[in-house]
C-alpha positions as CSV (number, residue, x, y, z in Angstrom):
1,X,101.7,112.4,104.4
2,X,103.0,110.8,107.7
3,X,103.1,114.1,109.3
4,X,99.3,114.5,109.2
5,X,98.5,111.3,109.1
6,X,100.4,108.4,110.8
7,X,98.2,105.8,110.2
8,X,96.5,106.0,106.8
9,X,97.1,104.3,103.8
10,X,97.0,105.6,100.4
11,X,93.8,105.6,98.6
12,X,92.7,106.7,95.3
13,X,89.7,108.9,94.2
14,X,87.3,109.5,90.7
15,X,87.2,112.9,88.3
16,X,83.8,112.6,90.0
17,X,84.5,112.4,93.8
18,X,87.0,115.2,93.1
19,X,83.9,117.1,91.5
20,X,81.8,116.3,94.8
21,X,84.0,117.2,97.3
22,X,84.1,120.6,95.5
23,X,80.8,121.3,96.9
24,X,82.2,120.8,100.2
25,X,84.9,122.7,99.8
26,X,83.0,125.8,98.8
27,X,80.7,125.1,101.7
28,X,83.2,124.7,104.0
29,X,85.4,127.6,102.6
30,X,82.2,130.1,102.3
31,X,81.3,129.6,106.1
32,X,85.1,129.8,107.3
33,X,85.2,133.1,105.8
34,X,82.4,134.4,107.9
35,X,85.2,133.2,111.2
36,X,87.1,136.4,111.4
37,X,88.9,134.7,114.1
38,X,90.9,132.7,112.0
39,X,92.7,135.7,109.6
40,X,90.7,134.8,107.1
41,X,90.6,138.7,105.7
42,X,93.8,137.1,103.9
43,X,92.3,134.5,102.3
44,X,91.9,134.7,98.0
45,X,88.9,134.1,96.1
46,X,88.6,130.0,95.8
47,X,88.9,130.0,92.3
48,X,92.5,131.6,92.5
49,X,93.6,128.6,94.9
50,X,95.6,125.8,92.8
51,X,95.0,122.2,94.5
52,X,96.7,118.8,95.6
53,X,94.7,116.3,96.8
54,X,95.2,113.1,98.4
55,X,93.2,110.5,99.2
56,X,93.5,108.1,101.9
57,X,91.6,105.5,104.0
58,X,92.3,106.5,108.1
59,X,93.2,104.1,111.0
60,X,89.2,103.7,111.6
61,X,88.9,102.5,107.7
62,X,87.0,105.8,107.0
63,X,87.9,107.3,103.4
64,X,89.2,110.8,103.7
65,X,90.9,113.2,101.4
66,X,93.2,116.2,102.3
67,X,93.3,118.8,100.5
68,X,96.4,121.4,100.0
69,X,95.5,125.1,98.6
70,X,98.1,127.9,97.5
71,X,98.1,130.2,95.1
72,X,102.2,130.4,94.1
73,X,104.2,127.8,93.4
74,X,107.9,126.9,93.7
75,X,108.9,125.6,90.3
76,X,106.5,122.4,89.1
77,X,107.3,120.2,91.5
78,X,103.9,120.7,93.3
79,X,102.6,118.6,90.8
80,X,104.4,115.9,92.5
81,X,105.4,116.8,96.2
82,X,102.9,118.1,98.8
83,X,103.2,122.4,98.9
84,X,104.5,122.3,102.9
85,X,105.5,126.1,103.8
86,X,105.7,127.5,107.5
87,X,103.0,130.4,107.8
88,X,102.1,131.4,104.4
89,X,99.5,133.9,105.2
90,X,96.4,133.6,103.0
91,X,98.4,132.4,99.9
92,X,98.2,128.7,101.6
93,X,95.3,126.3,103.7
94,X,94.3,123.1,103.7
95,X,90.6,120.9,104.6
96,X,90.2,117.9,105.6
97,X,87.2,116.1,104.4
98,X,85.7,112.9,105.7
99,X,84.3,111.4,102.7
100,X,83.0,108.4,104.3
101,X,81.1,111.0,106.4
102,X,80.4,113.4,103.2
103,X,81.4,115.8,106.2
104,X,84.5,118.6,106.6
105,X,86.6,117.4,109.3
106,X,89.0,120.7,109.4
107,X,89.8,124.0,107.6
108,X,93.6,124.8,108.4
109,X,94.5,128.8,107.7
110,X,98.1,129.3,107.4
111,X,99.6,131.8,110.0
112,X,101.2,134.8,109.3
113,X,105.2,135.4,109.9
């Protein structure tokens, strides 16, 4: 995770905090939809969106947990290794969630090649 974040450390989350931050996740996902800025008319349905998350406590000691989305994978080793691609179209995004803050911090889209 040192490309996104350089000075975190590793945290840990609950079946239950994973549960909440669903809620901001849909939130988040349901109002970014609305940005047709953002090529977002390439996006899936949530639910087709498999998930990595990782938790993490930020140089400010702030808990936050980044969240990878894509709906293909490259063999199993995304159960294990963060899903990077370059562009991915609507097939891959990411948030970034504050959960000190209980707040979205980002929505990433994935460009298109």
């Amino acid at each position: 995770m040192d490309w996104q974040f350089p000075n975190a450390h590793p945290d840990s989350m609950t079946t239950a905090q994973v549960d909440s931050a669903e809620e901001l996740i849909d939130s988040a996902y349901t109002a970014c939809l609305r940005d047709t800025n953002k090529h977002i008319h390439l996006m899936q349905p949530l639910q087709a969106y498999r998930r990595q998350y990782v938790a993490l406590t930020n140089d400010q000691g702030e808990r936050e947990i980044w969240i990878n989305f894509f709906c293909c994978t490259f063999g199993n080793d995304w159960r294990h290794y963060a899903m990077v691609v370059d562009d991915g179209g609507g097939c891959f995004f990411q948030i970034r969630l504050n959960w000190s803050k209980k707040k979205v911090e980002e929505l990433i889209p994935n460009g298109i090649a």
